[in-house]
N, C-alpha and C positions, 0 to 999 in steps of 0.2 A: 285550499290550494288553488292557487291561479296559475299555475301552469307557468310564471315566471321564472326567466333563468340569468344566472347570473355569468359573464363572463370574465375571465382576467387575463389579462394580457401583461406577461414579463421577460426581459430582457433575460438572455441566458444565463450573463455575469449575478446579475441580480439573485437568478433561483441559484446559482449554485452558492453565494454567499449566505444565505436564506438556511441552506440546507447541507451548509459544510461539515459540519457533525454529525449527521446523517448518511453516508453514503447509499446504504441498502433503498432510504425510500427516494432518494435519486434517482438511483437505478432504475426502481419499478416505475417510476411516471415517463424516464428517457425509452425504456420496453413498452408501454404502452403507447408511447407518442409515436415512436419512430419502429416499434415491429423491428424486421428482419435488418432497419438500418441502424441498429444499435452497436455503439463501441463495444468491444471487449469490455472494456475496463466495468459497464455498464452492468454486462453478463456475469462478470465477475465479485462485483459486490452486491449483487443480489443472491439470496440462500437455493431458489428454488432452481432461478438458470442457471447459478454455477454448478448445483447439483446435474443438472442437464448438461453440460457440458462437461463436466467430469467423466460418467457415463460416455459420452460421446469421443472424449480422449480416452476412454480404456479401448474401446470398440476398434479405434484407430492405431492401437497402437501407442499412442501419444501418452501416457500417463506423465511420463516425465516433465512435459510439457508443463500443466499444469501443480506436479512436485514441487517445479521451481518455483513459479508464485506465489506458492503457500508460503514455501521458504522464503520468499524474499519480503514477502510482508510481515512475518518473523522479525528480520533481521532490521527492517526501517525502523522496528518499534525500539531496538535496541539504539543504546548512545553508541554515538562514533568514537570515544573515548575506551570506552568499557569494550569493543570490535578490535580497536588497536591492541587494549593490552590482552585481551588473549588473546591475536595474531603474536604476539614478542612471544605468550609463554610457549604456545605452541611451537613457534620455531627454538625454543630452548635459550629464549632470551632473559639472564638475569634484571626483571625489570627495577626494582628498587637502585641495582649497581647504574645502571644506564640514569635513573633518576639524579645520585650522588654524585655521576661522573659532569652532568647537565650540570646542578648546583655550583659547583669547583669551579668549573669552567666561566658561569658567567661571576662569578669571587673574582675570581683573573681578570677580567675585563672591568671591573670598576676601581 
């Protein structure tokens, strides 16, 4: 060992391209680098400080807080197609009628 060390130096765009499918070891190198000036977002896909910060949102009061994030990264995963048509069923929308009434209509226009 000679005590050599190697350095890299990269643009931010770069690592996060680099590491876009990865979020969690994002996180850990953007906690490591930047400590207490880490984004949320940073805290949040990592397992060990979102657990920390969960704890920390029950402590506060806060849980809901962090509910909804859970939830809403849920919901991104879902298609926006597949979110509309159970919003129609939910509101008691016949969706296939609304489909055939769509068809007819553009029938008319050509």
């Amino acid at each position: 060992d000679t005590g050599a060390c190697t350095c890299l130096a990269i643009r931010p765009q770069v690592f996060q391209s680099i590491v876009v499918d990865e979020p969690a070891i994002a996180a850990e190198i953007s906690i490591r680098l930047l400590g207490t000036g880490s984004r949320l977002s940073d805290i949040l896909n990592h397992p060990l400080a979102r657990e920390a910060f969960i704890k920390h949102c029950e402590k506060e009061y806060a849980q809901e807080n962090i509910d909804f994030w859970l939830d809403a990264r849920i919901l991104e995963g879902i298609e926006k197609r597949t979110i509309r048509k159970s919003v129609l069923k939910a509101l008691g929308v016949d969706v296939p009628a609304v489909k055939a009434e769509k068809n007819r209509l553009l029938k008319e226009r050509v």
